[in-house]
N, C-alpha and C positions, 0 to 999 in steps of 0.2 A: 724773202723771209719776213716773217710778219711779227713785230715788236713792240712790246707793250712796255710803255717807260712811264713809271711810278714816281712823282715830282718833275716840278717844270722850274728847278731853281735853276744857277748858272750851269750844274754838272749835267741835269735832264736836260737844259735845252740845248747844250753844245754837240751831246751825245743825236738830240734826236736831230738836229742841223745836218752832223756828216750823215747820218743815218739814210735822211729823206732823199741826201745827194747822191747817195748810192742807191739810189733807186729802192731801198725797201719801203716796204708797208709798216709805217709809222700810227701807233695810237697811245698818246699820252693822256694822263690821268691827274690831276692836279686839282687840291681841295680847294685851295683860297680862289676867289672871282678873280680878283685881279690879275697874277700870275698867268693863271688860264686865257684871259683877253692878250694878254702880251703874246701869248703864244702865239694863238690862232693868229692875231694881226703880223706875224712876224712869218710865220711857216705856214704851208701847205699841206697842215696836215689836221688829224680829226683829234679834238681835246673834249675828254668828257669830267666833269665835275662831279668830285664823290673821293670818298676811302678810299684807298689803293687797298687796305686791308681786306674790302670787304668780300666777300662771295657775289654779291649782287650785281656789284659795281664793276668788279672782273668779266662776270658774264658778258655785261654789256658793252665792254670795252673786246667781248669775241677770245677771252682766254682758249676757248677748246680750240680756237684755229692760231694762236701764239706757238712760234719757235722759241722765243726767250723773253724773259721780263726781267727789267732792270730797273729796282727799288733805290731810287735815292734821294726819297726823303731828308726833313733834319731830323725824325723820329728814328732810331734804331731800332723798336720794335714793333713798327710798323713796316718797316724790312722788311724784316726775318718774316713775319705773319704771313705777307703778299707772296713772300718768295716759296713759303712752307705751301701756302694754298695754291702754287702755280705749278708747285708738284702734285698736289692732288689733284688737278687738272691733267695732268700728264705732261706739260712742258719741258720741252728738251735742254735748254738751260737756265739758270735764273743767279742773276748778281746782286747783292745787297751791297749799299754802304752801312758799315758798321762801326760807330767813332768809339763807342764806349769798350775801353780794353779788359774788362772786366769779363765781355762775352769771347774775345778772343784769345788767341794763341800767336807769339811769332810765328809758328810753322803754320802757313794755310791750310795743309793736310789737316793738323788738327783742331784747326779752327772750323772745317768741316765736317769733323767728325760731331763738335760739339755742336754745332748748329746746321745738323740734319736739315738738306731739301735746297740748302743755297750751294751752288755750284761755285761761284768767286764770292769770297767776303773780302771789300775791299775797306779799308781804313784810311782816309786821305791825309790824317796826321804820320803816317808810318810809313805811306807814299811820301812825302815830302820829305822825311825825316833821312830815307834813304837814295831819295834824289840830290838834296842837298851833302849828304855826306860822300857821295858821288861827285862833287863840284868840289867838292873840299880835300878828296883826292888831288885832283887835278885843276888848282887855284886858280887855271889866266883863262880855263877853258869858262863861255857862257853855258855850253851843254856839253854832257856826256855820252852818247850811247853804244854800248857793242853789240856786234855780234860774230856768228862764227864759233861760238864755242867760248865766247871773249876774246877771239886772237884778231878781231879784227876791232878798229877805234872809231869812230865817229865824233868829229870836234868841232863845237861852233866855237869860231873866234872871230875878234878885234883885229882889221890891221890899222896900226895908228903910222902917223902920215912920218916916223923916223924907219919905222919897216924897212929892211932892203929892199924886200920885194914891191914895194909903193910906187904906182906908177908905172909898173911893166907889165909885156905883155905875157899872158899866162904859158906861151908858147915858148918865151926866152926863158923859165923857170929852169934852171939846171939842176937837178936834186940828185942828189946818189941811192934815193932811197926811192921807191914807187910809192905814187900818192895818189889820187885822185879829186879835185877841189869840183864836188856834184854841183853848188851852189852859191851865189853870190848874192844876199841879200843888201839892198842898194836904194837909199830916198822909199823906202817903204815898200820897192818893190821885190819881191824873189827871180832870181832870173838863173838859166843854168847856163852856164857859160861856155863860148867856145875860145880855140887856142888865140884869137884874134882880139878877143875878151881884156882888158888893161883892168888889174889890180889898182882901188883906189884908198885914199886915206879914211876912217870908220868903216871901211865894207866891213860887213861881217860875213867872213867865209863859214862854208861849212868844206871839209875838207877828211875823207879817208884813205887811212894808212894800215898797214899793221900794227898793230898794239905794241910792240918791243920797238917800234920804231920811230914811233909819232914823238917822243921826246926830240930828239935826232932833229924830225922835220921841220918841227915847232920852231927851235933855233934858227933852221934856213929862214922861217918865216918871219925873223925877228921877235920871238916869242921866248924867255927863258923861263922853263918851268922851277918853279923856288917850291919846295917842300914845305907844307905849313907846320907849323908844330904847335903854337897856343892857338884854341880857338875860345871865343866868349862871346856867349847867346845871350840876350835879352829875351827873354818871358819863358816860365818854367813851366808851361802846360803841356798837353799831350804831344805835340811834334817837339817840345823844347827838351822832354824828358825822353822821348825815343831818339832823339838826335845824338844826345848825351850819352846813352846807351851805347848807341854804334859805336859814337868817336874815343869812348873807353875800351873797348875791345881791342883799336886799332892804333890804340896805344899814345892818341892825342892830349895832351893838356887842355883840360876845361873846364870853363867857370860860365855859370848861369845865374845872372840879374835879375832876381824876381821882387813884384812890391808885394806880393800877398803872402805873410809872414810863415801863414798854418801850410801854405803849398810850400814853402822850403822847409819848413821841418820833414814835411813826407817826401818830397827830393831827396833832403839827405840822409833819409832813412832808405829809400829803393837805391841810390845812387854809391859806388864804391869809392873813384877816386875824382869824383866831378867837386869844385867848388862851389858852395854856393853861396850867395849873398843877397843880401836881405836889402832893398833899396830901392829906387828911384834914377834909371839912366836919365834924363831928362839932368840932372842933376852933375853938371861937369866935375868939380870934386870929386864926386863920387868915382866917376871915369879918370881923372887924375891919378887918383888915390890906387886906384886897380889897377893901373898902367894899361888900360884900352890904347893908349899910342903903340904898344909893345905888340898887342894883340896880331898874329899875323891875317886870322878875320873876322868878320865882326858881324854876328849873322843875328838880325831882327825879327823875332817871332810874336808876337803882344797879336790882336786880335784888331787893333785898329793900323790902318794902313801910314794914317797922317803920323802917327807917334813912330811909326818904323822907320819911313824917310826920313823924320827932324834926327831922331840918331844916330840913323846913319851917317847923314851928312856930320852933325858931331864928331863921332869920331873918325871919321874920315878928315876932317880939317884938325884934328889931336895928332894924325898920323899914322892910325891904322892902313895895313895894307890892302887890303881888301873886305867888302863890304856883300854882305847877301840880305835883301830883305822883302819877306814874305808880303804879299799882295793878293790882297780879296779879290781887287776888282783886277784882270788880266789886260783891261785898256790902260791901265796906268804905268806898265810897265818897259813900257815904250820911254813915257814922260819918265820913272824915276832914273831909267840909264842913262838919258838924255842931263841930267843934273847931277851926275858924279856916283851913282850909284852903284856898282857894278856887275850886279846880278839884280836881278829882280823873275820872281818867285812866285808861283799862282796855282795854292793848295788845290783850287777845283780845277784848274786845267791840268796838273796833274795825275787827278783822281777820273779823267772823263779819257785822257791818253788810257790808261790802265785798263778802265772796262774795254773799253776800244780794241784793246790791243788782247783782249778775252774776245770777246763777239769775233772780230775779223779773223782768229785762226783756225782753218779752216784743214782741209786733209790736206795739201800741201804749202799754208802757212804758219810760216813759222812764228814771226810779229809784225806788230805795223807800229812806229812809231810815228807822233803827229810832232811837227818841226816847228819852232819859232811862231809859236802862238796859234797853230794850226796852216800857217801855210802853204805845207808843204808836207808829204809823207816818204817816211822811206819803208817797203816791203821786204820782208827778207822770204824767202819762199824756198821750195824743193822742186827743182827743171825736171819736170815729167817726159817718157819718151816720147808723147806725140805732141810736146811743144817745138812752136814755129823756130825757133832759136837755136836751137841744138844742130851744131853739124856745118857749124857755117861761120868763116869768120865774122868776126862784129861788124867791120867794115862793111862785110857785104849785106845786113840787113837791112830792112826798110822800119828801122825803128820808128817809134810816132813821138812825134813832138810834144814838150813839153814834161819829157823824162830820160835819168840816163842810168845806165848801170854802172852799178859800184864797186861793187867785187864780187869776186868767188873764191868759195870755198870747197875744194874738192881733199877729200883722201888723209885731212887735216892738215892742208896746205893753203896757206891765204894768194889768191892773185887778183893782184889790182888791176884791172886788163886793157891791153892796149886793142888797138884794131885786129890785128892780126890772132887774137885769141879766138878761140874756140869752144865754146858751152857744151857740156855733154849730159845726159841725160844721168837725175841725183845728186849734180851740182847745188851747192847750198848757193843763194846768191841773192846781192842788194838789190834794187832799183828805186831811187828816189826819182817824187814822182809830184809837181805839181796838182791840186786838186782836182781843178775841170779837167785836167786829162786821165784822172785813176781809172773811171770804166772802160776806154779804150785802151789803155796797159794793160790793163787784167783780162781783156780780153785776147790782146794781141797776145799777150804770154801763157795764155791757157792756162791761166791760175783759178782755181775751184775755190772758194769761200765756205 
């Protein structure tokens, strides 16, 4: 497929990274010099300098032989333009990011309709706003993801070293319920584990259940899930106001922190039953005063990364219970877990999973989500009948290394599958999949892109 990516910030170049790994024909487009050198010296692939918007510059960059372009500038309407002119080109798909909500709609339908020619308009404040309120569901979870229809849960967790399960081996786990733990992320490395495998004190598992059941299992795992009820945001901008949004619908207590006086007047003009307040988190009083120790979490939105961590830690040493806070750069979110943090947050890797997860669905995938900063994905797909797989128990396959399957989903039944199971052809199903091994996966599984 041949792919033409519009900005070489952190979301172009993460997108064009997995891109070139999968073997497509990469050409990015990036105005500033500098950006474009970073490029070139970092990737293997061809950067030509110029408008994304222009006709000229498109030609040159081989629009007429482009499958998709993907506009993600910090300009919004130089999007929309490159993506508009890549249909006039005849381009089979085209993605913008679009941050200003003025040109959008909640429903993506109709935010397509109003902006004729772009195939995904993606908004990485509304991505965040609905990943985070995803986490806010589900408090002790670091990640959320489902699939199956939603009946199936995908949970990244902490085991901390009081865990029952700490320290044993994954083989003695006795559960009443079917689970599957795909992965074990360990001293910075991903590994998928086998039954021989010892649970240690921080591993962070990644681990699927059925959705009705994953509470249940969380508890074996030393994990009790606590329903949040107040939540209270720091910074009242576009993800702080779309967050607020969701967690009114779903019936949350919430108060949002802002210093910029005239943004909380029009907060409390769009907003129904959000508090808002006018101030200075920096400002312990102030945090006293609002009871932020009562807070069940305490989720940091402001535009600078340094100011997120000082308050989180704040009120985290006040007493809050949990802590989420937003992260420009995605290398630092290592460092802020690492110092008490407990979520840490990365509006562009977000927003570059989402295009990703557009691009890669193909005639029988379904999505692809990117794991734990990208290192690791899981596929969810439709088992074709002339796939290797079907017909044959698990055990007796010659799976490839460095991926395992997770579930299925047949007939609107979840099974977590032992060896003895059996794939049949229509099967919905997982496979988490380490990166250098995705093209031999997808091979091996005759999965079509």
């Amino acid at each position: 497929m041949r792919v033409i990516i519009i900005g070489a910030g952190k979301i172009g170049f993460n997108i064009a990274k997995i891109l070139v790994q999968e073997k497509h024909d990469v050409i990015v487009i990036e105005k500033d010099e500098e950006r474009a050198k970073i490029l070139m010296e970092s990737l293997d692939i061809q950067v030509i300098i110029g408008n994304g918007a222009s006709s000229s510059v498109l030609r040159e960059a081989g629009i007429n032989e482009a499958n998709l372009v993907v506009a993600v500038t910090e300009i919004d309407e130089v999007n929309m333009i490159a993506c508009m002119l890549a249909k006039n080109f005849s381009v089979d798909k085209t993605v913008a990011r679009v941050r200003n909500p003025e040109y959008l709609e909640d429903n993506p339908e109709q935010s397509k309709r109003v902006l004729p020619g772009i195939d995904l308009v993606i908004n990485p404040e509304l991505v965040t706003a609905k990943e985070i309120a995803k986490l806010i569901d589900v408090p002790e979870a670091l990640d959320v993801v489902y699939y199956g229809n939603g009946k199936i849960q995908l949970l990244e967790l902490k085991i901390t070293a009081e865990a029952p399960v700490a320290n044993k081996y994954i083989k003695d786990l006795k559960f009443n319920y079917p689970y599957l733990i795909v992965s074990i992320f360990r001293a910075g490395k991903m590994m998928i584990p086998r039954g021989d495998d010892k649970l240690l004190a921080n591993d962070i598992i990644f681990i699927l259940a059925k959705t009705k059941e994953m509470i249940r299992i969380e508890r074996l795992l030393g994990t009790e899930r606590e329903k949040a009820e107040r939540v209270m945001v720091l910074g009242g901008g576009f993800t702080g106001y779309h967050l607020a949004r969701i967690l009114e619908e779903r019936k949350y207590k919430v108060t949002i922190i802002e210093k910029d006086y005239n943004r909380c007047l029009d907060l409390s003009n769009k907003l129904q039953n959000t508090l808002v307040i006018h101030g200075d988190a920096t400002d312990i009083d102030l945090l006293k005063t609002e009871s932020a120790e009562d807070a069940d979490i305490f989720v940091c939105l402001t535009d600078d990364d340094k100011l997120n961590l000082l308050v989180s830690l704040i009120v985290k040493n006040l007493g809050t219970k949990r802590t989420i806070a937003q992260v420009r750069r995605s290398d630092y979110i290592s460092l802020m877990q690492s110092v008490g943090i407990d979520v840490g947050i990365s509006p562009r890797t977000l927003t570059a999973n989402a295009i990703l997860r557009f691009i890669n669905k193909g005639n029988n995938v379904l999505s692809v989500t990117l794991l734990s900063n990208e290192s690791a994905e899981m596929l969810e797909f439709i088992v074709q009948p002339d796939s290797k797989i079907i017909n044959s128990k698990l055990r007796e396959l010659n799976f490839p290394s460095g991926a395992i399957l997770g579930s299925i989903f047949r007939k609107n039944q979840v099974i977590i599958p032992k060896g003895d199971d059996v794939i049949l052809p229509g099967d919905m199903v997982t496979v988490f999949v380490l990166p250098k091994n995705k093209l031999r996966v997808l091979e091996y599984l005759n999965v079509e892109k």
